[in-house]
C-alpha positions in Angstrom: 19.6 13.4 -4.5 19.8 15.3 -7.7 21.0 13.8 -10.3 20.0 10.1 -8.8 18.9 7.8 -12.0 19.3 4.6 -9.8 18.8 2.3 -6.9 21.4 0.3 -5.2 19.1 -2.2 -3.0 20.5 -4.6 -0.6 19.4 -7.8 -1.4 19.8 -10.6 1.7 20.5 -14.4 1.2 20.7 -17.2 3.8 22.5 -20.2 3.0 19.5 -22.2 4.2 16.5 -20.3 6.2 13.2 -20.3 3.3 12.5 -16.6 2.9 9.1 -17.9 1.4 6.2 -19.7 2.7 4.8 -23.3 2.5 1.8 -24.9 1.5 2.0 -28.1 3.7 0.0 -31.3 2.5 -2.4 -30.8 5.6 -4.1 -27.8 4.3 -2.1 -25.1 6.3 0.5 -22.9 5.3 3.9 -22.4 7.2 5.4 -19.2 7.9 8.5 -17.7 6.9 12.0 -18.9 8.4 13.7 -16.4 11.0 16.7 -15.7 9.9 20.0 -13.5 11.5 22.7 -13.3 9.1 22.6 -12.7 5.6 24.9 -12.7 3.0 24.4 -8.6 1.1 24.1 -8.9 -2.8 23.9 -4.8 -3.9 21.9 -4.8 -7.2 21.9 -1.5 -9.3 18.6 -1.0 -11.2 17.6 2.4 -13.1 13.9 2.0 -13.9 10.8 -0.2 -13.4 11.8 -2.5 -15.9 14.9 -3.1 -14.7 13.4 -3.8 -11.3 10.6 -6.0 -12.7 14.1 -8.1 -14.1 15.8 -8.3 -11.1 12.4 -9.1 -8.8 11.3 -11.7 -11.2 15.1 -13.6 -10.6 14.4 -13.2 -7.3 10.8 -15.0 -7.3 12.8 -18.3 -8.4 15.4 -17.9 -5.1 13.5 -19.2 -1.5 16.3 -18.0 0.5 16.5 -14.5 -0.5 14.6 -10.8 0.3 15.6 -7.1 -0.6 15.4 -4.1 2.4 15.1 -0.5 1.5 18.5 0.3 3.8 21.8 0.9 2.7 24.7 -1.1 4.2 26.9 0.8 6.2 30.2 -1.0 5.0 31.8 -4.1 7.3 34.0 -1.5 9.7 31.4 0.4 10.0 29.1 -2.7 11.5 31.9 -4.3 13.3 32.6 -1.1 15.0 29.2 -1.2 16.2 27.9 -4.5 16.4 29.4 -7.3 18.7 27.7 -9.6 17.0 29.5 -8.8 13.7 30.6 -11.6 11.6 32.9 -11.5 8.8 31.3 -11.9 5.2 27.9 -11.6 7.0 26.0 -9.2 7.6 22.7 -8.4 10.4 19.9 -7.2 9.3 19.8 -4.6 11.5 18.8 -0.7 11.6 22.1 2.2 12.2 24.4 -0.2 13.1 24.9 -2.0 9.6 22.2 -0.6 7.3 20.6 3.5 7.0 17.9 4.9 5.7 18.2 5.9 1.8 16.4 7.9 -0.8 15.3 5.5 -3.7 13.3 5.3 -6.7 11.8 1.7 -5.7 8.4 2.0 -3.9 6.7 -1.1 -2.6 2.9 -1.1 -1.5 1.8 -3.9 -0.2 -2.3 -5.2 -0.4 -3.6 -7.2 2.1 -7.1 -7.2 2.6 -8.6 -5.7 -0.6 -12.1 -7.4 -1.6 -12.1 -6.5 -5.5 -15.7 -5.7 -6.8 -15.4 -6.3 -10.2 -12.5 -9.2 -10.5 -11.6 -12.6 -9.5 -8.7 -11.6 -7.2 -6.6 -15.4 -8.1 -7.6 -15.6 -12.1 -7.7 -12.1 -12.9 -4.8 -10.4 -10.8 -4.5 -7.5 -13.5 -7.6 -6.5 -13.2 -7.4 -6.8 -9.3 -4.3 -4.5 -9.0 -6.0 -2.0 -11.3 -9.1 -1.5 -8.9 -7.0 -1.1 -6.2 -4.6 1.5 -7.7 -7.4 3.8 -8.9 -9.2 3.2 -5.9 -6.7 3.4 -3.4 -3.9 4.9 -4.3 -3.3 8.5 -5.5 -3.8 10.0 -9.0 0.0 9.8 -9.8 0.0 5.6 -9.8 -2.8 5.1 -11.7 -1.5 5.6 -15.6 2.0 4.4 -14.2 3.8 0.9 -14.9 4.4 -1.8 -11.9 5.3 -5.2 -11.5 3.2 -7.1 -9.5 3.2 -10.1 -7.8 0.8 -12.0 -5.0 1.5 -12.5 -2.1 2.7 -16.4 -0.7 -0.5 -16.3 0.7 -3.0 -15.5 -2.2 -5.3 -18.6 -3.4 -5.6 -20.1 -0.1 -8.9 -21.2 0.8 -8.9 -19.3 4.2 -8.0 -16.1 1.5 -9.8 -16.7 -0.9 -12.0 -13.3 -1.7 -8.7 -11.3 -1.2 -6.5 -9.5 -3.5 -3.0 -9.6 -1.8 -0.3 -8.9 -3.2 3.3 -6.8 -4.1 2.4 -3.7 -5.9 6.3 -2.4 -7.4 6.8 1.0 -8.7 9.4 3.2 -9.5 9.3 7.0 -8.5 10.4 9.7 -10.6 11.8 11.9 -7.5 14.0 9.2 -4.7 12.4 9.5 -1.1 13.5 8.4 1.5 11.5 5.5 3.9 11.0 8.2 6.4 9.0 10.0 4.2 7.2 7.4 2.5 6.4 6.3 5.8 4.2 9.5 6.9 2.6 9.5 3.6 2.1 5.6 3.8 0.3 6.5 7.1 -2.2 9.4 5.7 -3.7 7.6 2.9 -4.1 4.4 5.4 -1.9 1.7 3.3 0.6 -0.6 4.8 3.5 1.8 5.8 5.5 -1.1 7.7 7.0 -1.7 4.3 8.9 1.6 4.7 11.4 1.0 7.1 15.3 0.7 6.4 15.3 -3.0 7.6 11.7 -4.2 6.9 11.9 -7.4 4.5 10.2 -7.0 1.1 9.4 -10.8 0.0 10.6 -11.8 -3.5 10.1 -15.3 -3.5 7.4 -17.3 -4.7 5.6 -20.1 -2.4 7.1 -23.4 -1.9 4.5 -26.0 -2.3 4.6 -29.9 -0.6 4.7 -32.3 -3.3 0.3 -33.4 -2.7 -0.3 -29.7 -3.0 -1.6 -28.2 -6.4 -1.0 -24.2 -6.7 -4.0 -22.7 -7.3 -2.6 -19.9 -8.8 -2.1 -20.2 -12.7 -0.1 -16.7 -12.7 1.5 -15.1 -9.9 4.0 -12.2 -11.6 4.1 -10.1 -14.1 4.8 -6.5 -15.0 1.7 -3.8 -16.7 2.9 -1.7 -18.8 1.3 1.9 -18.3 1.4 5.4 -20.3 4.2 6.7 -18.0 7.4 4.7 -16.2 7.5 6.7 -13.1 5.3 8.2 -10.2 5.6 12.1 -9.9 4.6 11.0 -6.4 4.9 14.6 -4.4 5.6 14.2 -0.8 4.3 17.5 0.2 0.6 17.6 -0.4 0.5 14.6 2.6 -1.1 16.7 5.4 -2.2 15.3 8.7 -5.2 18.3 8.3 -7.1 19.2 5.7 -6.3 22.1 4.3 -8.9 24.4 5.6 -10.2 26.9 8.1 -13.7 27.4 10.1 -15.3 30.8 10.2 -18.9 30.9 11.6 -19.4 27.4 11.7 -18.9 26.3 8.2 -15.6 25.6 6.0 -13.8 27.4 3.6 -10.7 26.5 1.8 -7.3 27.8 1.3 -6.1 26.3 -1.4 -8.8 24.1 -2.9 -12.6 23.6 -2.5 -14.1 20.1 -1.4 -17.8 21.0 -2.0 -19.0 17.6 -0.1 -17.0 18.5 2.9 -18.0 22.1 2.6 -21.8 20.3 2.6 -21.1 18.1 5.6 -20.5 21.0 7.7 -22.7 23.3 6.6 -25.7 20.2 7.5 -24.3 19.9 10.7 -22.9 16.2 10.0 -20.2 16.2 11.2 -19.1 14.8 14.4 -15.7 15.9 14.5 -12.0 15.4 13.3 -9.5 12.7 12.9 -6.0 13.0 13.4 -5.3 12.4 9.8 -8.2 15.4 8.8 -10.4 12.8 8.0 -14.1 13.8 8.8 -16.2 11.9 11.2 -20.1 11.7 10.1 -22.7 9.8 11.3 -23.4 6.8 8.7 -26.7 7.6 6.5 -27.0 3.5 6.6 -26.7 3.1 9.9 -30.1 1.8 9.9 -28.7 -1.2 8.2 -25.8 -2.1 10.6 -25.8 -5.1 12.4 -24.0 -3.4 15.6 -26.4 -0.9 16.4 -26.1 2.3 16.8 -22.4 4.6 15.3 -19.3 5.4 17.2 -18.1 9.0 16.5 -15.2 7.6 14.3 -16.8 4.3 12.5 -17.9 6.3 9.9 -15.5 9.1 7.8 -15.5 11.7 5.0 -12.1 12.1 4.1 -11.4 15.7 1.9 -9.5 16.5 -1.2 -5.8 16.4 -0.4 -6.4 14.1 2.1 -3.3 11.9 2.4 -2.2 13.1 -0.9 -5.5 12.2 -2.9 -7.0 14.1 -5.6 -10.3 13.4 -4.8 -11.9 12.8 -1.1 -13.8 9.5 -0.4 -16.7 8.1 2.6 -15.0 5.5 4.5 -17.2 2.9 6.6 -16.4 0.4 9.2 -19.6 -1.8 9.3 -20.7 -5.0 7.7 -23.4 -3.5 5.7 -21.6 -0.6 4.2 -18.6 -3.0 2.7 -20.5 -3.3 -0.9 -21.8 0.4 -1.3 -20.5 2.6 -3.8 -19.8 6.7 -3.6 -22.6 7.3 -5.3 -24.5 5.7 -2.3 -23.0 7.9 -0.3 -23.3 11.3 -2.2 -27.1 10.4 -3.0 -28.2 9.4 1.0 -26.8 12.6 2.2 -29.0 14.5 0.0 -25.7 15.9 -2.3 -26.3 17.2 -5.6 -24.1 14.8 -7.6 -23.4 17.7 -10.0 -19.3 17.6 -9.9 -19.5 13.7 -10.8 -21.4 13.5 -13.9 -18.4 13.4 -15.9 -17.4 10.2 -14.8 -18.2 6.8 -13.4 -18.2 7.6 -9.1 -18.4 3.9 -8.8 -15.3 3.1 -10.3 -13.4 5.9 -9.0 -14.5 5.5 -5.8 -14.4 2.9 -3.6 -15.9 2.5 -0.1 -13.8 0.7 2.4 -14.4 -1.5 4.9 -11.3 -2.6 7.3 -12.0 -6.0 8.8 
């Protein structure tokens, strides 16, 4: 799509369904509506401020959502749907909305335990641990809007970041690729599907029920507008070969992987060239002994990342740092000393 300098997204209304969640008055929170038909609003936007605009109308609307597809027109649908009503339309993959390039690029954060920042009074500095710690080099000087979640500040979610990360990419892609990339550096790829609902409004709450949330939108302005995000250095392999029992690269060096193998600590592969090694803390875990896959080294170009990280299942590994890592495997820490490992770096653990 050269030449592309916009988005046309397809935002959905229902005249009555609540596209947002409820805080009810005895403590739990009601889901979203289901909803069928929808009226189509097509909103034009050509940058991230002009989404951040368009999302923060949104927030104020319960009954509406925007999907990645593009409608296919209403003869189109009506030719392929019996269920096609006039002025309506169903939200629906092929036979009334396709897949299309765009600029827009949702991540959603579910689960993230911030180390550093209290995930419902200091959002900002939330979204900015995950984005450096999470999410390729090409997001982290960018601008986004963000917003949490319908979810975030209930007691039952409390220690969790969760929330819309928004930004906008320099080069359109497609969901189909955002998709496969989504899925090697382990984020929520759900969100990039033709027909998958992004959630714009904010929370309704029952008239006993005090939001707990003093702020929950806003858009960070960063030194660049756009993600160079590129597609192609996603690879379900790292990018290297075996000779004699040890790695070499092709195309760049990992030394800590090149490490792992050559100390026999590695286990084996993962589908997504990830690196299974047996955890140097497993002493600590409360399960017992590894499985051949609870514990990961996961190389340079990894899933599009510029640097590779451990990754560890287990209770006790949930608060350690890189450094940790690098430092119980006996690596010389040499090609870190020109910056802080525990901020770059950030140890997973999955629920």
């Amino acid at each position: 799509m050269v030449g592309k300098t916009y988005d046309t997204l397809s935002v959905l209304k229902h005249t009555s369904r609540f596209l947002a969640k409820r805080w009810k008055a005895d403590g739990t929170i009601q889901n979203y509506d289901c909803a069928k038909y929808f009226k189509l609003y097509e909103k034009r936007v050509s940058s991230i401020k002009g989404l951040s605009a368009l999302l923060s109308s949104l927030e104020r609307n319960n009954n509406a959502c925007i999907i990645r597809g593009k409608y296919v027109g209403a003869e189109t649908e009506q030719e392929a749907d019996t269920e096609y009503k006039k002025d309506l339309v169903l939200r629906r993959k092929d036979t009334a909305f396709v897949d299309q390039p765009l600029h827009t690029i949702l991540i959603e954060v579910d689960k993230f335990e911030p180390l550093g920042s209290d995930p419902v009074f200091d959002p900002i500095s939330s979204a900015k641990e995950f984005i450096t710690s999470q999410l390729p080099n090409c997001f982290h000087h960018a601008s986004y809007h963000w917003q949490l979640s319908n979810s975030a500040g209930h007691p039952s979610k409390r220690a969790f970041f969760k929330a819309h990360l928004w930004f906008w990419l320099k080069t359109p892609k497609t969901s189909t690729e955002l998709r496969a990339w989504g899925e090697a550096i382990e984020c929520d790829s759900s969100v990039f599907d033709p027909i998958q609902v992004h959630y714009t409004a904010a929370p309704v709450f029952d008239d006993s029920v005090i939001n707990p949330v003093p702020e929950r939108s806003g858009f960070v302005r960063g030194a660049t507008d756009e993600v160079d995000l590129v597609i192609e250095a996603v690879t379900n392999e790292p990018r290297f070969v075996v000779k004699r029992g040890h790695i070499d690269y092709e195309e760049q060096d990992d030394e800590i992987a090149i490490f792992l193998y050559n100390k026999g600590l590695v286990l084996g592969r993962g589908s997504r060239g990830q690196l299974h090694i047996a955890c140097p803390f497993n002493h600590c875990h409360s399960t017992g002994e590894d499985g051949d896959s609870s514990t990961s080294y996961l190389p340079i170009g990894t899933g599009g990342r510029g640097r590779g990280h451990f990754k560890c299942y287990h209770d006790g590994c949930a608060h350690r740092t890189e450094s940790d890592f690098l430092e119980a495997i006996g690596f010389a820490d040499t090609m870190f000393e020109n910056f802080d490992v525990a901020t770059v770096f950030r140890t997973t653990h999955l629920k």
